[in-house]
C-alpha positions as CSV (number, residue, x, y, z in Angstrom):
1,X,-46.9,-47.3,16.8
2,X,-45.8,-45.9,20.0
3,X,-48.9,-43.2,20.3
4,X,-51.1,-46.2,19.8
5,X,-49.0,-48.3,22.5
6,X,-46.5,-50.2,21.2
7,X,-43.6,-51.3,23.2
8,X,-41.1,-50.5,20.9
9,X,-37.4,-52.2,21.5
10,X,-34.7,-51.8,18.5
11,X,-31.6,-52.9,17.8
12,X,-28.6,-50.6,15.9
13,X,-26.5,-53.1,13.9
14,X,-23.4,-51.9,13.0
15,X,-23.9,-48.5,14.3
16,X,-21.6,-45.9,16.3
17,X,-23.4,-44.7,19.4
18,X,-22.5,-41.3,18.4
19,X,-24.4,-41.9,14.9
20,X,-27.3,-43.5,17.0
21,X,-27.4,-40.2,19.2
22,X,-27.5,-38.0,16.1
23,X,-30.2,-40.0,14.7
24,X,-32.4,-40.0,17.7
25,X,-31.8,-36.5,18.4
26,X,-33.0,-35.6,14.5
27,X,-35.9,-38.1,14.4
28,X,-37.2,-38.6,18.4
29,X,-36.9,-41.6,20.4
30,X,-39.8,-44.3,20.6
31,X,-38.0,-46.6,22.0
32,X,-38.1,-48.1,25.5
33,X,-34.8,-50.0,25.0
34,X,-32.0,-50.2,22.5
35,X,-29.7,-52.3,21.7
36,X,-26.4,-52.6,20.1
37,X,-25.4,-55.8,17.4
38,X,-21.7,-54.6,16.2
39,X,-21.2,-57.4,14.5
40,X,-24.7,-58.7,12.9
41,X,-25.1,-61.7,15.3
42,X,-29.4,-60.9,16.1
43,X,-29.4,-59.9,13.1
44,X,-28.4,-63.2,11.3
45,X,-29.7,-65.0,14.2
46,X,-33.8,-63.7,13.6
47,X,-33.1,-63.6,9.7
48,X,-33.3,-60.4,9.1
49,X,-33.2,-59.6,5.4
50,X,-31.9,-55.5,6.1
51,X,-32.7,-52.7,7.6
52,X,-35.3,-51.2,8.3
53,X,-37.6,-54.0,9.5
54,X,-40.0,-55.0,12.4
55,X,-40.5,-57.8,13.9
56,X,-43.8,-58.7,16.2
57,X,-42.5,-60.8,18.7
58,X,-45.0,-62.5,21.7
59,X,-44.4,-62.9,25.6
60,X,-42.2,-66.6,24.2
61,X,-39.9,-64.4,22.0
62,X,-41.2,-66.3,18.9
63,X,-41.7,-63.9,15.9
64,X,-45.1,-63.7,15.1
65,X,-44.6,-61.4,12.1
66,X,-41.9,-59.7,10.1
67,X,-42.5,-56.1,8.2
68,X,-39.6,-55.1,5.6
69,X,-39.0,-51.7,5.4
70,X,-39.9,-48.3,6.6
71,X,-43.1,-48.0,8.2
72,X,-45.6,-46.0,7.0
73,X,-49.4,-44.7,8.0
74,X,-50.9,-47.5,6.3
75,X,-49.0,-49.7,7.7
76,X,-49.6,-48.5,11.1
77,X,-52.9,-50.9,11.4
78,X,-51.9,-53.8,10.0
79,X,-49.1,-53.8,12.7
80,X,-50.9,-52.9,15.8
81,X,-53.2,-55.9,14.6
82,X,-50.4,-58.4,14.1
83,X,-49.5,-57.0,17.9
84,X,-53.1,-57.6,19.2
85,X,-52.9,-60.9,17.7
86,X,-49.6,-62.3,19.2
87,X,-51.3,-61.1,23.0
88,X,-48.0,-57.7,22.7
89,X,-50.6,-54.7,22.5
């Protein structure tokens, strides 16, 4: 998502920073901000069934669509489309 563009912003709920500096380290970083939810409040707040998920989210911070689970290369398009479409890519 990133290669093709995305601005990717996350949120670690319920996560030591040490464990998200491990993690990021390991895996890369594509994100242009993270932040922290220590005590689920986004999380319940959006609706959020678990992690991992992605939510597309336009310029009025209304979700426009919501992917549950990992993300995979066929998911990739289907995602950068539901960006185009909410005016965030």
């Amino acid at each position: 998502l990133e290669r093709q563009g995305a601005n990717i912003v996350a949120v670690a709920i319920r996560d030591r920073p040490e464990d998200v500096a491990r993690f990021l380290a390991q895996y890369g970083n594509p994100f242009s901000r993270i932040g922290g939810d220590d005590i689920s409040s986004i999380q319940l707040e959006i609706g959020s069934s678990g992690v991992p998920e992605t939510f597309v989210i336009d310029g009025r911070g209304v979700i426009r669509y919501q992917h549950i689970g990992d993300i995979r290369p066929e998911h990739v398009p289907v995602i950068m489309e539901e960006l185009r479409k909410a005016g965030a890519a």
